[in-house]
C-alpha positions as CSV (number, residue, x, y, z in Angstrom):
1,X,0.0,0.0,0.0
2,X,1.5,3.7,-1.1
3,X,-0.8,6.1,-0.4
4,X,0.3,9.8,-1.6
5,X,-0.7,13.0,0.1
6,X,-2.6,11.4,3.5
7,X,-1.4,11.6,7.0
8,X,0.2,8.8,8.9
9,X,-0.1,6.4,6.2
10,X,2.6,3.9,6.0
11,X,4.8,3.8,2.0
12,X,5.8,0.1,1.6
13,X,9.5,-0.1,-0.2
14,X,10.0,-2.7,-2.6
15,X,11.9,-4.4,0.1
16,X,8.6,-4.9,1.9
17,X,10.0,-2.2,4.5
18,X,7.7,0.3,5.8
19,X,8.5,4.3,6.0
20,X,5.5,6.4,7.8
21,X,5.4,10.1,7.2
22,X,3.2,13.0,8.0
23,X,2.1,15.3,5.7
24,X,3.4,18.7,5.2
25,X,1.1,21.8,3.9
26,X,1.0,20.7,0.5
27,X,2.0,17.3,1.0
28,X,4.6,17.1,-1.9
29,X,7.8,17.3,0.2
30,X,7.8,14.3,2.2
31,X,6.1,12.1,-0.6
32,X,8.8,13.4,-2.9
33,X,11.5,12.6,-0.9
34,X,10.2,9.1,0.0
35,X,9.4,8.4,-3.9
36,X,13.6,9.1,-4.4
37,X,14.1,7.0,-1.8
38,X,12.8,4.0,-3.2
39,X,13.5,1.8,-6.0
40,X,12.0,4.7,-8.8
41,X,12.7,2.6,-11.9
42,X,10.6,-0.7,-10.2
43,X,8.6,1.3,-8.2
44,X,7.4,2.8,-11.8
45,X,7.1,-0.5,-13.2
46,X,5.1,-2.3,-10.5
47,X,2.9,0.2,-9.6
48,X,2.3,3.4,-11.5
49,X,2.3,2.0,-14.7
50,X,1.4,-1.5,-14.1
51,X,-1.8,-1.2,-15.7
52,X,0.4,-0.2,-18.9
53,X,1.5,-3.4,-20.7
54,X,4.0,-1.6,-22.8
55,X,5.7,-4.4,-24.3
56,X,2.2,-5.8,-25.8
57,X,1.5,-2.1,-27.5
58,X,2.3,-3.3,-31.0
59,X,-0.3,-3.3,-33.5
60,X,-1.9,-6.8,-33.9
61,X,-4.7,-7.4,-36.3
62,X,-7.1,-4.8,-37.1
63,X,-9.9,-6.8,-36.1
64,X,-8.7,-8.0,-32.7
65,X,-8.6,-4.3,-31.3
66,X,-11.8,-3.0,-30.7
67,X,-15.8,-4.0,-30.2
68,X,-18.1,-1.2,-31.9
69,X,-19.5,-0.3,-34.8
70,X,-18.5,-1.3,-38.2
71,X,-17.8,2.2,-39.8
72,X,-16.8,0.6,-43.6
73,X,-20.0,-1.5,-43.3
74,X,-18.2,-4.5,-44.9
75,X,-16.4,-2.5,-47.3
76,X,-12.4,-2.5,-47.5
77,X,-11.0,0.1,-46.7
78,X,-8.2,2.0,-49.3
79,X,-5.7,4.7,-48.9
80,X,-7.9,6.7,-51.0
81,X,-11.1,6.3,-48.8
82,X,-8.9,7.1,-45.8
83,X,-8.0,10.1,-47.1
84,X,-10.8,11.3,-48.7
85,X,-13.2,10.6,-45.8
86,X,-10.8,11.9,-42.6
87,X,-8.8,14.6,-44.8
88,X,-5.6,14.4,-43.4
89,X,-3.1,16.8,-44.8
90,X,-0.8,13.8,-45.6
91,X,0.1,10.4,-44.1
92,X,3.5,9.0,-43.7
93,X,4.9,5.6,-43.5
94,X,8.5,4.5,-42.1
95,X,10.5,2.1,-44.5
96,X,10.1,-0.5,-42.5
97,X,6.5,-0.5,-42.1
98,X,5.8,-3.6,-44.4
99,X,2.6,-3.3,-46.9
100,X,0.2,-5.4,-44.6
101,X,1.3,-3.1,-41.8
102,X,0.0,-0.3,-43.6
103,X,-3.5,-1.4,-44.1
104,X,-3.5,-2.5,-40.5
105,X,-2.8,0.5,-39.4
106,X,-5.0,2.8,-42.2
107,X,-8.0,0.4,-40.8
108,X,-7.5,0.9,-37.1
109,X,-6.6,4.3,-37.3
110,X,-10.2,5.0,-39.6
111,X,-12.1,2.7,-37.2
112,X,-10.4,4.5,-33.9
113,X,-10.4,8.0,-35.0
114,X,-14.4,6.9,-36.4
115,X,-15.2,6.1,-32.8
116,X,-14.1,9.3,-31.3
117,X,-15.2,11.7,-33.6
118,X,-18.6,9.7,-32.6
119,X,-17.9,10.3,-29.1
120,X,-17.3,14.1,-29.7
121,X,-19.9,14.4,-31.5
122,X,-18.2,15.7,-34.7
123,X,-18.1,14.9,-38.5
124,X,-15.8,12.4,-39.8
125,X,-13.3,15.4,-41.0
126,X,-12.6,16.4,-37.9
127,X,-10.3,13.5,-37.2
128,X,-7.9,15.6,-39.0
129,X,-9.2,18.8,-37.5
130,X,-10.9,19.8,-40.9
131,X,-7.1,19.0,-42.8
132,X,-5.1,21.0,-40.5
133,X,-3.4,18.1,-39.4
134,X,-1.3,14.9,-40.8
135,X,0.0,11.7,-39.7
136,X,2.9,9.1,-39.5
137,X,3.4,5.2,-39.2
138,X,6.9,4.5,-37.8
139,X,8.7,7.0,-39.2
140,X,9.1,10.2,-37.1
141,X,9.7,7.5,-33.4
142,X,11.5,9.7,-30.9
143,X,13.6,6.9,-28.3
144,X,12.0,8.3,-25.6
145,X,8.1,8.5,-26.8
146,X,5.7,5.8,-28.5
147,X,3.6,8.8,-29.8
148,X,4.1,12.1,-29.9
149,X,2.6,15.3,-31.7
150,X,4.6,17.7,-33.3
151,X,3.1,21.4,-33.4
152,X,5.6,23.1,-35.7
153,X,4.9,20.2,-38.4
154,X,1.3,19.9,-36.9
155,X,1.6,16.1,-37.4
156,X,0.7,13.2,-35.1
157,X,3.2,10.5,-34.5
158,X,2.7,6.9,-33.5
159,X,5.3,4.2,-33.5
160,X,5.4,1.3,-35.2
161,X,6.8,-0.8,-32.0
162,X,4.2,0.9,-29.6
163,X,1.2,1.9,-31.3
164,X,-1.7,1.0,-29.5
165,X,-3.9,3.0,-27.2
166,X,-1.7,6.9,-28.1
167,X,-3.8,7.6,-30.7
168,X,-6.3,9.6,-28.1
169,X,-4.1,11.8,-26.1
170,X,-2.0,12.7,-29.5
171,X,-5.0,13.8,-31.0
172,X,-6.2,15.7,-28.0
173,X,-2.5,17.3,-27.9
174,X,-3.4,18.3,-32.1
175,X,-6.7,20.1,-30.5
176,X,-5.3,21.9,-28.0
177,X,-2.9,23.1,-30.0
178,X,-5.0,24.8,-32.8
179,X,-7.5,25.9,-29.9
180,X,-4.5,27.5,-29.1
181,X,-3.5,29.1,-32.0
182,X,-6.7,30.8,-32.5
183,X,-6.5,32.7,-29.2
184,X,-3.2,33.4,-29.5
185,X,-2.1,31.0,-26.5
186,X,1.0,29.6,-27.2
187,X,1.5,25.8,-28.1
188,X,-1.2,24.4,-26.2
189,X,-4.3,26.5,-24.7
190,X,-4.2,24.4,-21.3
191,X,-0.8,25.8,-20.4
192,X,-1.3,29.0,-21.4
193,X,-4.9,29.5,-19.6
194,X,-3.5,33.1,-18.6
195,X,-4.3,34.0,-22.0
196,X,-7.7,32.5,-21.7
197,X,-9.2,33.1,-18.3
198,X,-11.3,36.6,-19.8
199,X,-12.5,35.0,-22.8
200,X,-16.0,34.0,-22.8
201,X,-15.5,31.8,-25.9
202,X,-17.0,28.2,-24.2
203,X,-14.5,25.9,-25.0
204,X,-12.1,28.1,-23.2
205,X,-13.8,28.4,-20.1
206,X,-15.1,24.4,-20.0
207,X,-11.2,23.4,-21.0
208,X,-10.0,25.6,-17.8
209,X,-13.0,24.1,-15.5
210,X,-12.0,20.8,-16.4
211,X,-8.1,21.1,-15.8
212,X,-9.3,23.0,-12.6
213,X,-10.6,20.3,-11.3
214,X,-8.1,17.8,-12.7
215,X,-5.1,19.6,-10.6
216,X,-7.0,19.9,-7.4
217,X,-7.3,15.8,-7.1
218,X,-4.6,13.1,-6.2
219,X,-3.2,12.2,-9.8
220,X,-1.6,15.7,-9.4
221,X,0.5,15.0,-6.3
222,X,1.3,11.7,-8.2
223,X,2.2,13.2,-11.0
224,X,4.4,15.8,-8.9
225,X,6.0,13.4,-7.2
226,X,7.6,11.5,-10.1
227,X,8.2,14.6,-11.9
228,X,11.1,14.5,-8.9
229,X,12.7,11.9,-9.5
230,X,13.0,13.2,-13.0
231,X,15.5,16.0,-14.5
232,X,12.8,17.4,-16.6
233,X,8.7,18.0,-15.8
234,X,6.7,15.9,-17.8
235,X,3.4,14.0,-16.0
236,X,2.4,17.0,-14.1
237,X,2.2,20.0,-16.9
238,X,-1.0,20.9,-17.6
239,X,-0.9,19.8,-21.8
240,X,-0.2,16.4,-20.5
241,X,-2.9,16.4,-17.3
242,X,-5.4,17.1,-19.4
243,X,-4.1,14.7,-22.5
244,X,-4.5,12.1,-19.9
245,X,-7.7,13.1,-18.7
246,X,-8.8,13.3,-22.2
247,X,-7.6,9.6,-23.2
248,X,-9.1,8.6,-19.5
249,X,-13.1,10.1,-20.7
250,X,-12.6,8.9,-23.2
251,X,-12.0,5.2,-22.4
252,X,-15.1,5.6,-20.2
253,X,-17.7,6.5,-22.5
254,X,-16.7,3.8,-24.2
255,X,-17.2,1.2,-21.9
256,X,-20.5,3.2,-21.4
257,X,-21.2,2.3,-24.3
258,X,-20.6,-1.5,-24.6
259,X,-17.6,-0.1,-26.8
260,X,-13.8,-0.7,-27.0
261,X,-10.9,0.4,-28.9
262,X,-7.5,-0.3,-27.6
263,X,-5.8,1.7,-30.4
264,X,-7.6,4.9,-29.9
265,X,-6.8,4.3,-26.1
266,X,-5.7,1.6,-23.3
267,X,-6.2,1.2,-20.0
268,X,-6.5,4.9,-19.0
269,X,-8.7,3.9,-16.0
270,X,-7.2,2.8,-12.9
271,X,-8.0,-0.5,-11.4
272,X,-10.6,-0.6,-8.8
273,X,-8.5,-1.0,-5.6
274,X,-5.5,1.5,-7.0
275,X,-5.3,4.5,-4.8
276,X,-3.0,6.6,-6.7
277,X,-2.3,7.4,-10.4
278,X,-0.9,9.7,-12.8
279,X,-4.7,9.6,-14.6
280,X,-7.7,10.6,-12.0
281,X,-9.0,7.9,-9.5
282,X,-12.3,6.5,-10.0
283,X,-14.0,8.4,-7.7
284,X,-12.3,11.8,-9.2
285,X,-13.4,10.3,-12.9
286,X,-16.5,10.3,-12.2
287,X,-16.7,14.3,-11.0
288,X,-14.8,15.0,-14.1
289,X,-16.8,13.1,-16.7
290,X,-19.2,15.4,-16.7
291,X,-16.7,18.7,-16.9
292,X,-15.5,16.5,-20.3
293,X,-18.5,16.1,-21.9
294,X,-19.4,19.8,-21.5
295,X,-15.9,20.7,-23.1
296,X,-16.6,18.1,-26.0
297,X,-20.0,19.7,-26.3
298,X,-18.5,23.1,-27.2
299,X,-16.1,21.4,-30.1
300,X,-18.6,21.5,-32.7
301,X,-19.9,25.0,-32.9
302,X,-16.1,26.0,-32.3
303,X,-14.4,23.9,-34.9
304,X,-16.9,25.2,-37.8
305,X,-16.3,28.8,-37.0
């Protein structure tokens, strides 16, 4: 049992020993010293990410990744339907990406990007954001990253080795950007919400409601206190808090929905009896879910402007 942020509560060491600590007036200090203290690298592992099966994240067949809808309705898809119907600005493939690889990917990329725009509410075009934005296959991999989004190229990047379950959060990172960009915000609108707190335009004031809330729970002292053991802030700044929280709504409407999609997103939720997590607990989720579906409500009127 690690429990972050509580009084008197008792860290267990991956030595079984136990370390008990009060809490100061944030409770950061003492839960990041304790987090150095122990085994960060297994800690990691085990625990914060052990609902993350990295090493199975590689795309497997099309048809083994999801339960929903059948958006081709029989039909194959081809590189031309792909395009045409989500509009990217271009799509890239890596050398090594083999042929059958590419229609895997084409397929669960159409099908996952099919089921969110679903979710949001939103045509089919704005997968791409209406062509603002394009995509790679194994190409653009950064050693450190199985997904990433690139702003300056305005591209979204997934991995050939890692792909499933990024899709989400990169395409949430592609939105905030260009919600950005047209208030003038920087490169992403939830770290810049300076630059949006005046604005009455609604999807500014639900997206800063939403990350309110997100910071004031217990994924944000776990995401703090890892961010310490590391030489550069990553799980607690604001673009990725609410990329998470995205990916985690996201998952959740699915199951709502007698759906799944492990490319679009996996395991975002924590496990019943977890009580800490870099995404929000269950019982913070569930306060949230509603703060989502009010931003996601906003998206259509604001993307046709």
């Amino acid at each position: 049992l690690i429990t972050f942020g509580l009084s008197n509560k008792a860290y267990k060491c991956p030595d079984n020993g136990y370390i008990y600590t009060d809490r100061d007036e944030d409770g950061l200090a003492e839960i990041q010293r304790k987090v150095v203290e122990l085994n960060t690298a297994q800690y990691q592992n085990n625990c914060v990410f052990k609902n993350k099966d990295f090493h199975k994240r590689a795309l497997p067949c099309a048809s083994d990744i999801r339960i929903g809808k059948d958006h081709l309705m029989g039909a194959e898809l081809t590189p031309e339907k792909f395009m045409h119907d989500l509009k990217f600005l271009g799509v890239q493939f890596g050398n090594w990406v083999t042929d059958k690889e590419r229609i895997d990917f084409l397929v669960a990329t159409y099908n996952a990007l099919a089921d969110l725009m679903e979710i949001l509410g939103l045509p089919l075009h704005y997968a791409s954001l209406n062509g603002r934005i394009g995509i790679a296959f194994g190409s653009r991999g950064k050693s450190t990253a199985s997904a990433h989004y690139e702003p300056s190229h305005q591209l979204i990047s997934i991995t050939k080795t890692k792909a499933i379950g990024n899709l989400c959060h990169e395409y949430f990172h592609a939105l905030d950007h260009l919600i950005a960009e047209n208030a003038g915000a920087g490169k992403f609108a939830s770290k810049n919400q300076d630059k949006l707190i005046f604005s009455q335009e609604p999807v500014h004031t639900t997206l800063i409601s939403t990350l309110t809330k997100v910071k004031s729970g217990d994924c944000m002292r776990t995401s703090k206190s890892f961010d310490a053991t590391r030489t550069k802030v990553y799980f607690s700044l604001d673009e990725e808090m609410m990329a998470r929280t995205f990916e985690q709504w996201v998952e959740h409407t699915l199951q709502c929905n007698g759906q799944s999609n492990s490319f679009l997103v996996f395991d975002a939720i924590p496990h019943q009896d977890e009580e800490f997590s870099i995404y929000p607990l269950k019982n913070e989720m569930l306060e949230i879910a509603p703060l989502m579906q009010q931003f996601a409500d906003t998206l259509c009127n604001y993307l046709d402007k």
